[in-house]
DSSP file (Angstrom, degrees, kcal/mol; ACC not computed):
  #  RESIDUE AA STRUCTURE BP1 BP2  ACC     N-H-->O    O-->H-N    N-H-->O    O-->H-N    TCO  KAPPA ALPHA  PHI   PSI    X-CA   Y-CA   Z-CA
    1    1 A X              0   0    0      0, 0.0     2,-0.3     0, 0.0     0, 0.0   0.000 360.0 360.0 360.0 146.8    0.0    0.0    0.0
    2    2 A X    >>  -     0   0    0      1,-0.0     4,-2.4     4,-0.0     3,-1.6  -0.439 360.0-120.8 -75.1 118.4    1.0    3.5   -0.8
    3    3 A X  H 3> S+     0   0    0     -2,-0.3     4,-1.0     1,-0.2    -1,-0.0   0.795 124.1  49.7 -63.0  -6.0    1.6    6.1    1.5
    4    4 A X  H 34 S+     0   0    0      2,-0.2    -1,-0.2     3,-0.1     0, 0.0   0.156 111.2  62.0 -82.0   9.8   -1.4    8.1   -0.5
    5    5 A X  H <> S+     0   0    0     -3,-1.6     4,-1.9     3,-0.1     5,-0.3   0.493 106.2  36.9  32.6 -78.9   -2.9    4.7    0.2
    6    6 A X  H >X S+     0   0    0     -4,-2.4     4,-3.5     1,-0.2     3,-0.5   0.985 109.4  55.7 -93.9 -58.7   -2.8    4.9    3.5
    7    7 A X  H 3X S+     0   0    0     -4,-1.0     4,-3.2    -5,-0.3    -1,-0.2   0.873 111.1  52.3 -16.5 -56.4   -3.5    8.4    4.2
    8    8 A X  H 3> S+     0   0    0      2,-0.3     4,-2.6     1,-0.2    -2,-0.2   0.830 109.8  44.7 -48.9 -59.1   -6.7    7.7    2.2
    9    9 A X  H <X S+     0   0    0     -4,-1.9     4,-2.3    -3,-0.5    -1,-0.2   0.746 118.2  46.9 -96.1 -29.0   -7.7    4.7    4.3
   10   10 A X  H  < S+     0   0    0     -4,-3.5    -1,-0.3    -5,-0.3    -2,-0.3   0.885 106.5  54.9 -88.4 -18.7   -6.9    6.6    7.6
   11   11 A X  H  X S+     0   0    0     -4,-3.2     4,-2.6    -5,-0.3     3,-0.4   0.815 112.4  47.7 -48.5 -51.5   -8.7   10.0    6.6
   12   12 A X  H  X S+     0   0    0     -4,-2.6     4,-3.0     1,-0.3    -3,-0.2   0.980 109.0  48.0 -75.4 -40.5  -12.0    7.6    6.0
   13   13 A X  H  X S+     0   0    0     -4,-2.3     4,-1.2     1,-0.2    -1,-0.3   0.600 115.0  51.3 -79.7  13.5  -11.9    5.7    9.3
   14   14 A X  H  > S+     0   0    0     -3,-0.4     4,-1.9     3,-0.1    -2,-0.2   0.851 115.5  43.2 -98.3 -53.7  -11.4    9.4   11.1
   15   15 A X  H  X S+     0   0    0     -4,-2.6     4,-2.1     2,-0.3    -2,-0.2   0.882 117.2  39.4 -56.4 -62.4  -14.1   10.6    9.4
   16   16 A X  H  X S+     0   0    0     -4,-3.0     4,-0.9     1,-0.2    -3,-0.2   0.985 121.6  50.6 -50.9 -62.2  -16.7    7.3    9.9
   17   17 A X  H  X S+     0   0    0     -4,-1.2     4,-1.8     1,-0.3    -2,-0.3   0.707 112.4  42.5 -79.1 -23.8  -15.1    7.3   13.5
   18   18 A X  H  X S+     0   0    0     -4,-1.9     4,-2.3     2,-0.2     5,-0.4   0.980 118.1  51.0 -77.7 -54.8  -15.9   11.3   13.9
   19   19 A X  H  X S+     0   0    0     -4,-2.1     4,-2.2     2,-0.2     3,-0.2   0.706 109.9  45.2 -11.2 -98.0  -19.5   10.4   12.2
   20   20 A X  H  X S+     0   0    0     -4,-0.9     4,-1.3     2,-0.3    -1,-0.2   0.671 111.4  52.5 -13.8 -71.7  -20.4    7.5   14.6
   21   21 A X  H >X S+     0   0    0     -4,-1.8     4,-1.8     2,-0.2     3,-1.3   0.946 115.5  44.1 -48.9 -76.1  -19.3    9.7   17.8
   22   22 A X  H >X S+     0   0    0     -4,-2.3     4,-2.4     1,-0.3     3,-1.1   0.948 115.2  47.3 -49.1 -65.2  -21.9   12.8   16.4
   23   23 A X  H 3X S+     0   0    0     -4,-2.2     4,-1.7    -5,-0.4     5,-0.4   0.879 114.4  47.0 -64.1 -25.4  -24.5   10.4   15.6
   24   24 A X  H <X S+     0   0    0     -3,-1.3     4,-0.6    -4,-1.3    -1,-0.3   0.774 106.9  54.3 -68.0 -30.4  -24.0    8.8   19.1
   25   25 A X  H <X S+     0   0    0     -4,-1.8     4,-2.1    -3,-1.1    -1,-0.2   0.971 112.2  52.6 -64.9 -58.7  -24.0   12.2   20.9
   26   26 A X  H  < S+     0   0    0     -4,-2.4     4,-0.4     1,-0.3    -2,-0.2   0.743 101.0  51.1 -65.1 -20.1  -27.3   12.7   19.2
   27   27 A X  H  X S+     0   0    0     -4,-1.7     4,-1.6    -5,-0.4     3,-0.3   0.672 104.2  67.0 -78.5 -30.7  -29.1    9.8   19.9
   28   28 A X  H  X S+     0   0    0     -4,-0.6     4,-0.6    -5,-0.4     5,-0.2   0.970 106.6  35.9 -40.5 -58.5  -28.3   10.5   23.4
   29   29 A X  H  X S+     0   0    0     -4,-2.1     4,-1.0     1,-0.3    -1,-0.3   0.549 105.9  64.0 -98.7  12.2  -30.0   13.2   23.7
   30   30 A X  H  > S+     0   0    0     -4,-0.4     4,-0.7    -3,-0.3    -1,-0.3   0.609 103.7  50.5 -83.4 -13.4  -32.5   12.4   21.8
   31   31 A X  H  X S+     0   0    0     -4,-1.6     4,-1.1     2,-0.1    -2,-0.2   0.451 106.9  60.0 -81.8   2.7  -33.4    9.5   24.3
   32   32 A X  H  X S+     0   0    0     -4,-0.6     4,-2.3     3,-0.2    -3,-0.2   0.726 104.8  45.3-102.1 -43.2  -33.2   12.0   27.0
   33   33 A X  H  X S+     0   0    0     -4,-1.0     4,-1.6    -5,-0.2    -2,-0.1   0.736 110.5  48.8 -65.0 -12.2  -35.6   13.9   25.8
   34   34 A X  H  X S+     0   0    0     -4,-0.7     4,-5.4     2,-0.2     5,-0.3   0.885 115.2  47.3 -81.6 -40.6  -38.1   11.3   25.0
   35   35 A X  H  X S+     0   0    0     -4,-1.1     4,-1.1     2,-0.2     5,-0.2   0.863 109.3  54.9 -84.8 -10.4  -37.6    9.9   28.3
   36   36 A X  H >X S+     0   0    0     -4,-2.3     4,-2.2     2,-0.2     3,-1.8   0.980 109.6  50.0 -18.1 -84.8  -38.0   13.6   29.7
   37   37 A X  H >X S+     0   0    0     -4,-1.6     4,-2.1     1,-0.3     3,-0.9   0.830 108.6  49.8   1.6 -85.9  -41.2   13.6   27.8
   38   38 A X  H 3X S+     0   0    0     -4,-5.4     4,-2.0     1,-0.2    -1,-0.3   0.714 108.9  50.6 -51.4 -16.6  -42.4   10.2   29.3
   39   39 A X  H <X>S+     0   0    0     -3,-1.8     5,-1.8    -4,-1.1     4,-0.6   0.828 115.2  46.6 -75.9 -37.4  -41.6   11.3   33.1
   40   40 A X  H <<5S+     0   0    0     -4,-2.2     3,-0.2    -3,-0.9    -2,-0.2   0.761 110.6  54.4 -83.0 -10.3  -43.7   14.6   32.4
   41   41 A X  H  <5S+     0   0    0     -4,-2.1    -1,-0.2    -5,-0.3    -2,-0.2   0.943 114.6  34.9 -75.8 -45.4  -46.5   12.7   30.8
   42   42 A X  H  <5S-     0   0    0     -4,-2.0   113,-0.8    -5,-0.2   114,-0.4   0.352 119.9-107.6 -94.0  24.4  -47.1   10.4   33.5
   43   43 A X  T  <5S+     0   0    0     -4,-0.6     2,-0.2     1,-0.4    -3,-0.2   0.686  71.9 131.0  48.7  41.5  -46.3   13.3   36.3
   44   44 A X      < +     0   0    0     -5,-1.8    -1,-0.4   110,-0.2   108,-0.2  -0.433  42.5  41.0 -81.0 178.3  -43.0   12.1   37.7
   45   45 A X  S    S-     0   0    0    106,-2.3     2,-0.7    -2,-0.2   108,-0.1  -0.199 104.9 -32.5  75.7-162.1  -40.2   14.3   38.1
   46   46 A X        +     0   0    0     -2,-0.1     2,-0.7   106,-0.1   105,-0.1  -0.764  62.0 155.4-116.3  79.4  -39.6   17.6   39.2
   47   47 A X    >>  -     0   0    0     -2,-0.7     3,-2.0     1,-0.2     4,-0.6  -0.657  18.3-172.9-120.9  78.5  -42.7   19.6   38.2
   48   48 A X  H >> S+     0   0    0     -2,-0.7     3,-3.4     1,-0.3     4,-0.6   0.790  85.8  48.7 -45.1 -55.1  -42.9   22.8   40.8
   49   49 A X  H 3> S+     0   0    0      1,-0.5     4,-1.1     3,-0.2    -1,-0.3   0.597 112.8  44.7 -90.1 -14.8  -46.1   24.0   39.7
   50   50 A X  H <4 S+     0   0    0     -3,-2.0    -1,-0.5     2,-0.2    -2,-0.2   0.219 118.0  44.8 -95.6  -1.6  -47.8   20.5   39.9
   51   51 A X  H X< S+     0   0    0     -3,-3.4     3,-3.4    -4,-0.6     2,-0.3   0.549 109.1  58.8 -97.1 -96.9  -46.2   19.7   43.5
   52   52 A X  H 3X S+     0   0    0     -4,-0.6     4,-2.1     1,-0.3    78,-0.2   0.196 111.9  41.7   7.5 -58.0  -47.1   23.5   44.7
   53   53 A X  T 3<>S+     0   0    0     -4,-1.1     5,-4.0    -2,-0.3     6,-1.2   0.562 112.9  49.4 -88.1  -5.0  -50.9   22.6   43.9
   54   54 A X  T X45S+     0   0    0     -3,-3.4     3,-1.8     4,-0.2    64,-0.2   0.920 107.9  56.1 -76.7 -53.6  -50.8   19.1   45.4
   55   55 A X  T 345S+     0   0    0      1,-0.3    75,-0.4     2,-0.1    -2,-0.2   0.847 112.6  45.9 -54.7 -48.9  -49.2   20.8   48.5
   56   56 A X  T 3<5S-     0   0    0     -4,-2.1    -1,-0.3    73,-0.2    -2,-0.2   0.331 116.3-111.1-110.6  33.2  -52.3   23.0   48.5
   57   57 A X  T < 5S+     0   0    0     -3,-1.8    -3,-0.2    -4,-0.1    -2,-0.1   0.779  82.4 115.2 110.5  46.7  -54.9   20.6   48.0
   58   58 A X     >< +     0   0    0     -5,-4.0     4,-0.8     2,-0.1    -4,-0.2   0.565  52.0  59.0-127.2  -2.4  -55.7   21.7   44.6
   59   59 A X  T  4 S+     0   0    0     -6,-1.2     4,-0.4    -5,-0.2    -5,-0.1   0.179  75.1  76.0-132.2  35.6  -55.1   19.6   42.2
   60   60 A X  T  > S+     0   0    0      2,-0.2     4,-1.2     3,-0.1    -1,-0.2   0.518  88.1  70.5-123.1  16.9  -56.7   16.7   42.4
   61   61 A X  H  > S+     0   0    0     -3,-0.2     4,-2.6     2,-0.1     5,-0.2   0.960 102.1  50.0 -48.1 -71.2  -60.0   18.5   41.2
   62   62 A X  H  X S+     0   0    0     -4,-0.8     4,-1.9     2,-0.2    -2,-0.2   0.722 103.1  51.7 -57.2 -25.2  -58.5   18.7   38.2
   63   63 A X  H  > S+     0   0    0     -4,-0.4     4,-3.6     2,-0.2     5,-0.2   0.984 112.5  48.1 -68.9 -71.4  -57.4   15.2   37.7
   64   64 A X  H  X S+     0   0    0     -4,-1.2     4,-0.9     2,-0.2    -2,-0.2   0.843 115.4  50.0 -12.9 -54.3  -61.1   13.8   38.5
   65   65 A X  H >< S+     0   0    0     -4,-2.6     3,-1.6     2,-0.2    -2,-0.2   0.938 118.6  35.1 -53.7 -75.4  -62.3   16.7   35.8
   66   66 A X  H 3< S+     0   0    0     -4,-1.9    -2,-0.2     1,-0.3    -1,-0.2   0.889 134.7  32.5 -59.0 -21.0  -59.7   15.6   33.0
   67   67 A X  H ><  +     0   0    0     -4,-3.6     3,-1.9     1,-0.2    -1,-0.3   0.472  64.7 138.4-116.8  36.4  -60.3   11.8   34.2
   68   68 A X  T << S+     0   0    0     -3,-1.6    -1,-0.2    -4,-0.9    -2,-0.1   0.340  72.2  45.4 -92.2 -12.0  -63.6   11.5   35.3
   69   69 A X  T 3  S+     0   0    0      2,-0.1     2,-0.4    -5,-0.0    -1,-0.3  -0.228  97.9  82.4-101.1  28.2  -64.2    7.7   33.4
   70   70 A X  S <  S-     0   0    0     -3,-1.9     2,-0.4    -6,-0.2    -3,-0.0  -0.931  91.5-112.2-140.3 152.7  -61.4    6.4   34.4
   71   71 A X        -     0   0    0     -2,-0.4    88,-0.6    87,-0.0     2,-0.1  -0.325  28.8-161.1 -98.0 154.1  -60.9    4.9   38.0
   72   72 A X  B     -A  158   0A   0     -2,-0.4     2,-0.4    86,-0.2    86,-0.3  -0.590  21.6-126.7-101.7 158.8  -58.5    6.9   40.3
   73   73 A X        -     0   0    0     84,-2.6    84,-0.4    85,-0.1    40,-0.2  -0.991  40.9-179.4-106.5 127.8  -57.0    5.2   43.2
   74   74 A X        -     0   0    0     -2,-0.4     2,-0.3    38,-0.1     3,-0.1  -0.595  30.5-102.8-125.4 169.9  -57.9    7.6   46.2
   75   75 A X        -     0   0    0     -2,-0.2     5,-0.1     1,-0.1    -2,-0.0  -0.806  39.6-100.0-100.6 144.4  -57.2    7.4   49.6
   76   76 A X     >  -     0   0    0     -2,-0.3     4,-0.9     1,-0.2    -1,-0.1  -0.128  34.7-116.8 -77.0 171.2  -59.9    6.2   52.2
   77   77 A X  H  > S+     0   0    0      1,-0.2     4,-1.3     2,-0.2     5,-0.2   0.768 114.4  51.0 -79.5 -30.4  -61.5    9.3   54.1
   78   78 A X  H  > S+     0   0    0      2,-0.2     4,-3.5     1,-0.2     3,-0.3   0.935 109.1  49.2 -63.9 -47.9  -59.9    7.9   57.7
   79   79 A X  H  > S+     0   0    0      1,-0.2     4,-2.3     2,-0.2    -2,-0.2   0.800 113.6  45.4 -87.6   0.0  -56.5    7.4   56.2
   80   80 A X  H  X S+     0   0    0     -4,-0.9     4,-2.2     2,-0.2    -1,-0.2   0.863 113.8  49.6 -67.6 -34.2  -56.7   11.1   54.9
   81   81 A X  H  X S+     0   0    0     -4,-1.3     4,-3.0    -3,-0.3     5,-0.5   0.988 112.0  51.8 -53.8 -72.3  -58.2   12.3   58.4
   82   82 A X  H  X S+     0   0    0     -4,-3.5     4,-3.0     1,-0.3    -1,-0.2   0.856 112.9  40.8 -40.4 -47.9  -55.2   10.4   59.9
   83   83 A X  H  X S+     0   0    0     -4,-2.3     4,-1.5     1,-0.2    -1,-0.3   0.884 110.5  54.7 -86.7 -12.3  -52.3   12.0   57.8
   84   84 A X  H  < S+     0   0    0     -4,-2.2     3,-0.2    -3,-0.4    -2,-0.2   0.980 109.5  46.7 -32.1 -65.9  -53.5   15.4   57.8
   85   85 A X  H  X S+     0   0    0     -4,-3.0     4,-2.3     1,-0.3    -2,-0.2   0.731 112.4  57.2 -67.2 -36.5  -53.6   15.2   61.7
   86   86 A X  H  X S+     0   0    0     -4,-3.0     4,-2.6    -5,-0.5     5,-0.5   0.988 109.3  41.8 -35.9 -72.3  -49.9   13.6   61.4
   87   87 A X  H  < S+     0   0    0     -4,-1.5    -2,-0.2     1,-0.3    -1,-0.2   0.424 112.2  52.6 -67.1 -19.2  -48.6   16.5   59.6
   88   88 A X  H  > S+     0   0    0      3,-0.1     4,-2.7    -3,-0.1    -1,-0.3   0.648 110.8  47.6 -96.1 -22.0  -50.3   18.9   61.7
   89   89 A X  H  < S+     0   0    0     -4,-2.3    -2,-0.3    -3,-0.2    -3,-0.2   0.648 112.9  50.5 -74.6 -22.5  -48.7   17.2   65.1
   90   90 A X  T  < S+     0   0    0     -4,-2.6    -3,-0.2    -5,-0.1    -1,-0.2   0.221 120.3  39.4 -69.8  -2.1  -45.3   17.3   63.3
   91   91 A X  T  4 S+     0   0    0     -5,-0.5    -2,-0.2     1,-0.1    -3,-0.1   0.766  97.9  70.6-106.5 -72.5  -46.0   21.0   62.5
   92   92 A X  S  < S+     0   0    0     -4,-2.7     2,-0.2     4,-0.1    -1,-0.1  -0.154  82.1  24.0 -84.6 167.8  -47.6   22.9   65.2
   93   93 A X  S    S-     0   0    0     -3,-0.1     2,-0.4     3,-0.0    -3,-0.0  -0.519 110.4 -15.2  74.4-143.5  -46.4   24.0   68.4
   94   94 A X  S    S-     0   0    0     -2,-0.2     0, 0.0     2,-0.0     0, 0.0  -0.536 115.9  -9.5 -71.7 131.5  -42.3   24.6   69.4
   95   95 A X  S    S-     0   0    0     -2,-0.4     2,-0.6     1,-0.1    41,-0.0   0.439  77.9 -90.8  52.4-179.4  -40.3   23.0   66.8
   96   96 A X        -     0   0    0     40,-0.1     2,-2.0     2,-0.0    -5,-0.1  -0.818  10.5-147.7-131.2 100.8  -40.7   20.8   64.0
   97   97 A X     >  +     0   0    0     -2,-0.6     4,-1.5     1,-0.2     5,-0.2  -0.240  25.0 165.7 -56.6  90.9  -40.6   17.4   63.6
   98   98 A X  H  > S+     0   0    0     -2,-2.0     4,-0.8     2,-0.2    -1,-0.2   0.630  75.3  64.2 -92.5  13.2  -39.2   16.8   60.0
   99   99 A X  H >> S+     0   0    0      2,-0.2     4,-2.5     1,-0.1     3,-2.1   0.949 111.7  38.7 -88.5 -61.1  -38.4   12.9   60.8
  100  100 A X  H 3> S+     0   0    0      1,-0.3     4,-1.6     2,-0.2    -2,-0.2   0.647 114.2  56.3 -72.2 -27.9  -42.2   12.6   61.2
  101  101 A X  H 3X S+     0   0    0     -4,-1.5     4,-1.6     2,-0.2    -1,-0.3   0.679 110.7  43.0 -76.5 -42.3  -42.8   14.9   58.3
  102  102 A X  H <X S+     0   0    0     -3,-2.1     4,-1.1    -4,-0.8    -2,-0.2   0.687 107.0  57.9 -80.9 -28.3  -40.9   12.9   56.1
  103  103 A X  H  X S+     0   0    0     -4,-2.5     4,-0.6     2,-0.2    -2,-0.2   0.907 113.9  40.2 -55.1 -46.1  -42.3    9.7   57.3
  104  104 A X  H >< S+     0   0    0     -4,-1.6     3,-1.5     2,-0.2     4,-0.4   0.990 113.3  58.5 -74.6 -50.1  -46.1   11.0   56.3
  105  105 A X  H >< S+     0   0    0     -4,-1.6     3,-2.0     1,-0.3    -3,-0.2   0.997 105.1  45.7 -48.6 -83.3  -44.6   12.5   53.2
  106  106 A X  H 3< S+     0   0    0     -4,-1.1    -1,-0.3    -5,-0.3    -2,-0.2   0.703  97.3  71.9 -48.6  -2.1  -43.1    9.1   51.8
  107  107 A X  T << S+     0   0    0     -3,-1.5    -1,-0.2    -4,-0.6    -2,-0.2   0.664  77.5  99.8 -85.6  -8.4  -46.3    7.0   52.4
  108  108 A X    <   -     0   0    0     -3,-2.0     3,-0.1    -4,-0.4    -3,-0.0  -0.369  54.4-166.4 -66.5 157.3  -48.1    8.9   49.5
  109  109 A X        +     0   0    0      1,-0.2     2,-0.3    -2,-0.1    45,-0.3   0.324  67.9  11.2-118.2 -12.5  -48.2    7.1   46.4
  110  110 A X  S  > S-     0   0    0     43,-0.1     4,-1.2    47,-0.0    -1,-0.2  -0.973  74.6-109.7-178.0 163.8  -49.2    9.7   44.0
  111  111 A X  H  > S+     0   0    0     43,-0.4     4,-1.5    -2,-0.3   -52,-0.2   0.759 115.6  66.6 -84.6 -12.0  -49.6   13.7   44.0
  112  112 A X  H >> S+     0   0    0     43,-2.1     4,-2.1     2,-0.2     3,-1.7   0.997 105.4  38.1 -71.4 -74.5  -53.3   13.1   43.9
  113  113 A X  H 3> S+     0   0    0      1,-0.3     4,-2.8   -40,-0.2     5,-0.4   0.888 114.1  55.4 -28.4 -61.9  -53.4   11.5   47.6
  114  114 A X  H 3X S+     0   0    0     -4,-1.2     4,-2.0     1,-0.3    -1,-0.3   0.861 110.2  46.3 -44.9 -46.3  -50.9   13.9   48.6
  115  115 A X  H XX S+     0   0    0     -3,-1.7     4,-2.5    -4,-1.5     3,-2.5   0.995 107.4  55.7 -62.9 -59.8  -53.5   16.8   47.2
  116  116 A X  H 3X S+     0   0    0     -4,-2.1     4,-5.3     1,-0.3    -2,-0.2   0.892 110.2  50.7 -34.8 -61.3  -56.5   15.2   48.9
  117  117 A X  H 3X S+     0   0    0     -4,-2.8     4,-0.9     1,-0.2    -1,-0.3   0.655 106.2  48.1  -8.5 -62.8  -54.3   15.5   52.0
  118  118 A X  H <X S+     0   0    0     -3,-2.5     4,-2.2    -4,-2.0    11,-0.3   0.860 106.4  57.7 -77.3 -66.4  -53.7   18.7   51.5
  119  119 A X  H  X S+     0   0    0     -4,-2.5     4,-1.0     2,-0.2     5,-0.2   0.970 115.7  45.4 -20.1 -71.1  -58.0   19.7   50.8
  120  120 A X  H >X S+     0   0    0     -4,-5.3     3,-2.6    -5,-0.3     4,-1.3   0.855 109.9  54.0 -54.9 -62.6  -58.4   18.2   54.2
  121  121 A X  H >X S+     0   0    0     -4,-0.9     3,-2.2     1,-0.3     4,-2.1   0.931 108.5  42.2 -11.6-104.7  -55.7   20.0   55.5
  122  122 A X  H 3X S+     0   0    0     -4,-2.2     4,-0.6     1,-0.3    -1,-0.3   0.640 114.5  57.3 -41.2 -20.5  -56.6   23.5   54.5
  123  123 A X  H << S+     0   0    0     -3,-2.6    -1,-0.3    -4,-1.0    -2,-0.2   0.693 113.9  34.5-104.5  -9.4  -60.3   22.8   55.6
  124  124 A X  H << S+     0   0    0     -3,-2.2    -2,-0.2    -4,-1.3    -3,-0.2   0.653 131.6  26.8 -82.2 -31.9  -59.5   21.8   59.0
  125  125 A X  H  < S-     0   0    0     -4,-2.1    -3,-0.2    -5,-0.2    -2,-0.1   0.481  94.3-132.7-114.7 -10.5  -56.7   23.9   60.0
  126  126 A X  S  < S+     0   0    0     -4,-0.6     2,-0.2    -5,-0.5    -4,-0.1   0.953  79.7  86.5  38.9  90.7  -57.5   26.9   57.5
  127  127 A X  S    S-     0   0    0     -5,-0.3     2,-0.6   -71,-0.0    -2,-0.2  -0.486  82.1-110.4 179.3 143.9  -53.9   27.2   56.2
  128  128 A X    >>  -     0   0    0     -2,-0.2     3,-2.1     1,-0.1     4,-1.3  -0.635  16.2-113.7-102.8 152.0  -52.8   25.2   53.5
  129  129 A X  H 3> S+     0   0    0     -2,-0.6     4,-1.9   -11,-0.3   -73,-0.2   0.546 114.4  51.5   1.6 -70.9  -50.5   22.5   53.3
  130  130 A X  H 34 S+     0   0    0    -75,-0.4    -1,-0.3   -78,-0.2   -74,-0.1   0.686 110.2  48.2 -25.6 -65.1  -48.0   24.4   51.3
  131  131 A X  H X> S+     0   0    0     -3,-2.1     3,-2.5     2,-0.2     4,-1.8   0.965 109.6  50.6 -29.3 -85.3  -47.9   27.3   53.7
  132  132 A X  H 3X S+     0   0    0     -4,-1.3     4,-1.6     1,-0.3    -2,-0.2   0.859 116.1  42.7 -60.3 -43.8  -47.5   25.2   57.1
  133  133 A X  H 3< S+     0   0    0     -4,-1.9    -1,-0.3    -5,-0.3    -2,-0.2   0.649 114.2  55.9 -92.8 -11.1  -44.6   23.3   55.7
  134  134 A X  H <4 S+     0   0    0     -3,-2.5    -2,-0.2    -5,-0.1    -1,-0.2   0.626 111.6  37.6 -23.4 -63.3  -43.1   26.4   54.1
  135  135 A X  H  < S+     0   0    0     -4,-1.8    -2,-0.2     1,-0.2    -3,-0.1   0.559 115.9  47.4-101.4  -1.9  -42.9   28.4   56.7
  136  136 A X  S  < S+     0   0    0     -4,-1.6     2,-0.5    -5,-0.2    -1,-0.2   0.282 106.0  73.8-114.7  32.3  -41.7   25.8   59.7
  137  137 A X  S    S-     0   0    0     -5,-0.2     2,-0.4   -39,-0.0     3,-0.1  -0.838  84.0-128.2-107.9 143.0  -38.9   24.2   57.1
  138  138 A X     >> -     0   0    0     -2,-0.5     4,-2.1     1,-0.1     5,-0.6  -0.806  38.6 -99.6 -98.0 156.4  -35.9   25.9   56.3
  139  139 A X  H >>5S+     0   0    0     -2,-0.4     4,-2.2     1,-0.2     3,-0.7   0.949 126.4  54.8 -64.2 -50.8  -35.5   26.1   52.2
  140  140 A X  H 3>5S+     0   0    0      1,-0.2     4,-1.7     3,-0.2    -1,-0.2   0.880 108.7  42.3 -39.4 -50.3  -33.1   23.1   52.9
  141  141 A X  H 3>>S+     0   0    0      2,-0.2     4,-2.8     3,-0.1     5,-0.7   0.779 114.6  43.5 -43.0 -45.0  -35.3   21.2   54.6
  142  142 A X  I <<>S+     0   0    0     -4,-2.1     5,-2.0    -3,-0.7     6,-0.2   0.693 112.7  59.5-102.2  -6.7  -38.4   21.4   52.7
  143  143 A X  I  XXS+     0   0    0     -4,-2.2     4,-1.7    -5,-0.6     5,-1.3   0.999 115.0  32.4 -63.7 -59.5  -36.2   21.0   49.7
  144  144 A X  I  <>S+     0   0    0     -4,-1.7     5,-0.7     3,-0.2     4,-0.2   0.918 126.0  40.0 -74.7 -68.3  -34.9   17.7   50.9
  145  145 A X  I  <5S+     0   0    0     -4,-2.8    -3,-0.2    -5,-0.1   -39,-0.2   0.855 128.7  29.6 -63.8 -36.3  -38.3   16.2   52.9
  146  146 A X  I  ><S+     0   0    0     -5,-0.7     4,-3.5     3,-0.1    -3,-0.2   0.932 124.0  27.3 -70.5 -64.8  -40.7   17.6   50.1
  147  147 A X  I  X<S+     0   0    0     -5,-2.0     4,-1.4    -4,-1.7    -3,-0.2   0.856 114.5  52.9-105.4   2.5  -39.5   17.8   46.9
  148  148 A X  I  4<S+     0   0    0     -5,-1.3     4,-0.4    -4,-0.2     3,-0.4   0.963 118.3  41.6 -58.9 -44.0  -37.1   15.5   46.5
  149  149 A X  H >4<S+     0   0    0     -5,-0.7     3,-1.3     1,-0.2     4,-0.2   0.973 114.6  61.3 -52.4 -61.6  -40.0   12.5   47.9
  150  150 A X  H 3< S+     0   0    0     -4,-3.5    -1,-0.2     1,-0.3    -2,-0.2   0.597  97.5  54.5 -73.5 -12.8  -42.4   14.6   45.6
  151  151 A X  T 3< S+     0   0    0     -4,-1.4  -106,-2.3    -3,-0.4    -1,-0.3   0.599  95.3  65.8 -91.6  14.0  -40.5   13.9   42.6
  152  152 A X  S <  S+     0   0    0     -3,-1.3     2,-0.5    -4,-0.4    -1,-0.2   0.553  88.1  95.5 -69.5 -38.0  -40.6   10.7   43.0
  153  153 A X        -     0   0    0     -4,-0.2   -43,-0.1  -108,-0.1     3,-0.1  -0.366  66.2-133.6 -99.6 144.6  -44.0   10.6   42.6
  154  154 A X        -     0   0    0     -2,-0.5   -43,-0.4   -45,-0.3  -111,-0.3  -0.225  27.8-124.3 -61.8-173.1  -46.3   10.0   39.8
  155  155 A X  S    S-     0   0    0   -113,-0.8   -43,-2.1     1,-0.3     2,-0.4   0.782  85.5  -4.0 -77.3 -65.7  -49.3   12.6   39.5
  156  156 A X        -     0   0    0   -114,-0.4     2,-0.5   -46,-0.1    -1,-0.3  -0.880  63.8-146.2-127.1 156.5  -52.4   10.1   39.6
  157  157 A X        -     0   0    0     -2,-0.4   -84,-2.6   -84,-0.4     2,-0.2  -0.985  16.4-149.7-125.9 147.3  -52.6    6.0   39.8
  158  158 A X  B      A   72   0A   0     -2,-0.5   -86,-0.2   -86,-0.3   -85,-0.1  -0.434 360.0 360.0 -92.3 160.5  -55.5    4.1   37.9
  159  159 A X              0   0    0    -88,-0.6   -87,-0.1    -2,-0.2   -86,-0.0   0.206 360.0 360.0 -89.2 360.0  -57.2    0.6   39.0
């Protein structure tokens, strides 16, 4: 082989190899965005404005509106009673229990419970969810025990 040969043959595999690497880069991100997509579809991830209105008990009207034939899995009226009352004995008085606060927080299953929660919440205690856990958290805190759990979580679960 020819040293214009060989150039030749090392020019094209630099070329395929640069090729390959660009198409790989892109396909990257084009699977990160799809599975972006799919996390926001089904209401995982990190969605402020959709925890914000679960936190104040607001938004699981609107999943019943947009799903209203299809069947939601809800939490029974006792066990709503029960974490409300949790979350309001981890709140009020002197200090703030955030182990107990995180406990109640990680037994939801969905942002929909979480909302319901939250309804009860605000109609018992007239402050909402959002609020109370706002203001006895430090932005570290209610970063770490809220939204990290809450992104965790899907929006609504079906039967």
């Amino acid at each position: 082989m020819t040293r214009q040969q060989k150039i030749i043959v090392y020019a094209s595999v630099s070329a395929l190899s640069i090729g390959y690497l660009s198409y790989k880069a892109i396909r990257r991100n084009q699977i990160y965005n799809e599975l972006i997509g799919v996390i926001e579809k089904t209401g995982g991830g990190f969605n402020k404005s959709k925890n914000e209105s679960a936190l104040k008990g607001t938004l699981h009207p609107a999943i019943e509106s947009q799903n209203f034939d299809r069947g939601i899995i809800i939490l029974q009226p006792n066990e709503v009673k029960n974490r409300a009352e949790a979350l309001f004995s981890a709140i009020d008085g002197a200090g703030t229990d955030e182990e107990k606060i995180a406990s109640v927080i990680t037994m939801f299953n969905d942002k929909y419970a979480l909302s319901q929660v939250a309804s009860f919440y605000r109609a018992k205690y007239n402050e909402t969810l959002y609020d109370a856990l706002k203001g006895d958290l430090s932005d570290s805190d209610y970063e770490y025990y809220v939204t990290e759990n809450m992104a965790k979580l899907p929006e609504v679960r079906f039967v």
